[in-house]
C-alpha positions in Angstrom: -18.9 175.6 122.0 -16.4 174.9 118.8 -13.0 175.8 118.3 -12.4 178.1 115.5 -11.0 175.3 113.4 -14.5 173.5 113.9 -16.2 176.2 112.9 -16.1 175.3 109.5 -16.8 171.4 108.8 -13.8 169.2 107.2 -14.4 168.0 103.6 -15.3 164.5 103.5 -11.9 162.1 102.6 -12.4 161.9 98.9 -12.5 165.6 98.7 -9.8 166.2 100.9 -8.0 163.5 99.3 -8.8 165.0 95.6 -7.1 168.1 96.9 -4.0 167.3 98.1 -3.3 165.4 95.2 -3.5 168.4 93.4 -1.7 170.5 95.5 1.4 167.9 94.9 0.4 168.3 90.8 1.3 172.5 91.1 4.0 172.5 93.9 7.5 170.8 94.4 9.0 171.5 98.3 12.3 172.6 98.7 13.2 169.3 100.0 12.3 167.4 97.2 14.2 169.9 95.1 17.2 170.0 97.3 17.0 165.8 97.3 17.1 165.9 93.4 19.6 168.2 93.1 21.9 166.6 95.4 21.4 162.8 94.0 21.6 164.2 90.6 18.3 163.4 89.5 17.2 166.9 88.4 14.7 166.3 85.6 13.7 169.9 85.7 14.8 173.0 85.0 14.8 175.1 87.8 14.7 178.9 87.5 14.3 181.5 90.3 12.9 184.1 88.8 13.7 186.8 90.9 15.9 190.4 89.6 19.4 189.3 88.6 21.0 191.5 91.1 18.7 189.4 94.1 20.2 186.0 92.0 23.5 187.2 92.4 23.3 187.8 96.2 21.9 184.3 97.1 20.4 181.5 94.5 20.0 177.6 94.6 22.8 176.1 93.2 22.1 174.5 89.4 19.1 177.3 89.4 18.9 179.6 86.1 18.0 183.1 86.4 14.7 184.2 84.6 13.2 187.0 86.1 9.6 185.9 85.7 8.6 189.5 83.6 10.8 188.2 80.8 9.6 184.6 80.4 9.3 184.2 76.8 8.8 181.6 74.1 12.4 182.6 72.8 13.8 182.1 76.4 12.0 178.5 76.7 13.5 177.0 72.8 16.5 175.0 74.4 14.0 172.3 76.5 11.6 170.5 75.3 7.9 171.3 74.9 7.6 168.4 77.5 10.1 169.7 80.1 9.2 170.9 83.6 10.2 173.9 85.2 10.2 174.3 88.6 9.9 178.4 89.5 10.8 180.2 93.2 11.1 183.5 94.0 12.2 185.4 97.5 10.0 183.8 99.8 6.3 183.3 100.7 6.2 187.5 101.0 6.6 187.2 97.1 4.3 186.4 94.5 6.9 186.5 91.8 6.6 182.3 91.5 3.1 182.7 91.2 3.2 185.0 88.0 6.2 183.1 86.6 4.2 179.7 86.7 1.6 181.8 85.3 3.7 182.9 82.4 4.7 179.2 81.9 1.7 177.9 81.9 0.3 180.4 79.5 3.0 179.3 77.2 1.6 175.8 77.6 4.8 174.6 79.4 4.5 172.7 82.5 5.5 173.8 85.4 5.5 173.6 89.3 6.0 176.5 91.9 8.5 175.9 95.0 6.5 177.3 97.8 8.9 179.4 100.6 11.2 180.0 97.6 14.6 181.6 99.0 13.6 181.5 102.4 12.1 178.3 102.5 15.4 176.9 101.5 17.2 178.7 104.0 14.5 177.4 106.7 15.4 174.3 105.6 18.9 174.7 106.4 20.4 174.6 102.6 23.1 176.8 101.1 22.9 179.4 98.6 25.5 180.3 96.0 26.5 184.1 95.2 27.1 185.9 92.1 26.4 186.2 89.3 26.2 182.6 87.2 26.7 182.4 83.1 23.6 180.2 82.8 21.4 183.3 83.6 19.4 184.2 81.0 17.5 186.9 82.3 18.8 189.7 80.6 16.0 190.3 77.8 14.2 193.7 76.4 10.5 193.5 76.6 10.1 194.0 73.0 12.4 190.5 72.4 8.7 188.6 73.0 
């Protein structure tokens, strides 16, 4: 008799490895954000993209806050075409990254979603900031599209 996880056969190496590889191409772990951040090697922008008042009660340090509802061309002008955002919300609960990088995308913008978002940070053992921080940006009308 097989186990429930050999229920279902494993993709052959190539597929598997084809994957994977493009798991890496959409995602960016806290750690390898926290790592950046901290050896000053942040060729990103990272946003959370979460309600300014959840910013202000606990973000990632160096993070800018863009609720993901008012990603807009106007919003993205001051980075390149070429530059790559890097979009977490509260936590795996949350599909708030998901839309964001969706909105980014769709704006032809590369981008990368931080799975665990907030709480995958905290899991990890890393700080937050509080309050409010001048960089955010998040504070748009819907009709400023």
């Amino acid at each position: 008799m097989k186990s429930a996880v050999m229920e279902t056969a494993a993709a052959s190496s190539a597929d598997a490895l084809n994957h994977f590889q493009k798991v890496m191409s959409y995602e960016a772990d806290c750690w390898d954000v926290h790592d950046s951040l901290e050896n000053g090697k942040q060729d990103f922008v990272l946003l959370d993209v979460r309600s300014p008042s959840m910013y202000a009660a606990g973000h990632i340090v160096g993070a800018i806050n863009l609720p993901h509802g008012k990603i807009i061309t106007r919003k993205l002008k001051e980075w390149p075409e070429d530059m790559l955002f890097v979009v977490y919300c509260a936590g795996p609960h949350c599909n708030g990254a998901t839309r964001a990088a969706i909105r980014l995308a769709g704006l032809d913008r590369p981008v990368k979603s931080m799975p665990g978002g907030i709480t995958g940070w905290v899991d990890e053992g890393f700080k937050l900031a509080t309050g409010s921080d001048p960089s955010s940006i998040g504070d748009v009308k819907a009709s400023d599209s």
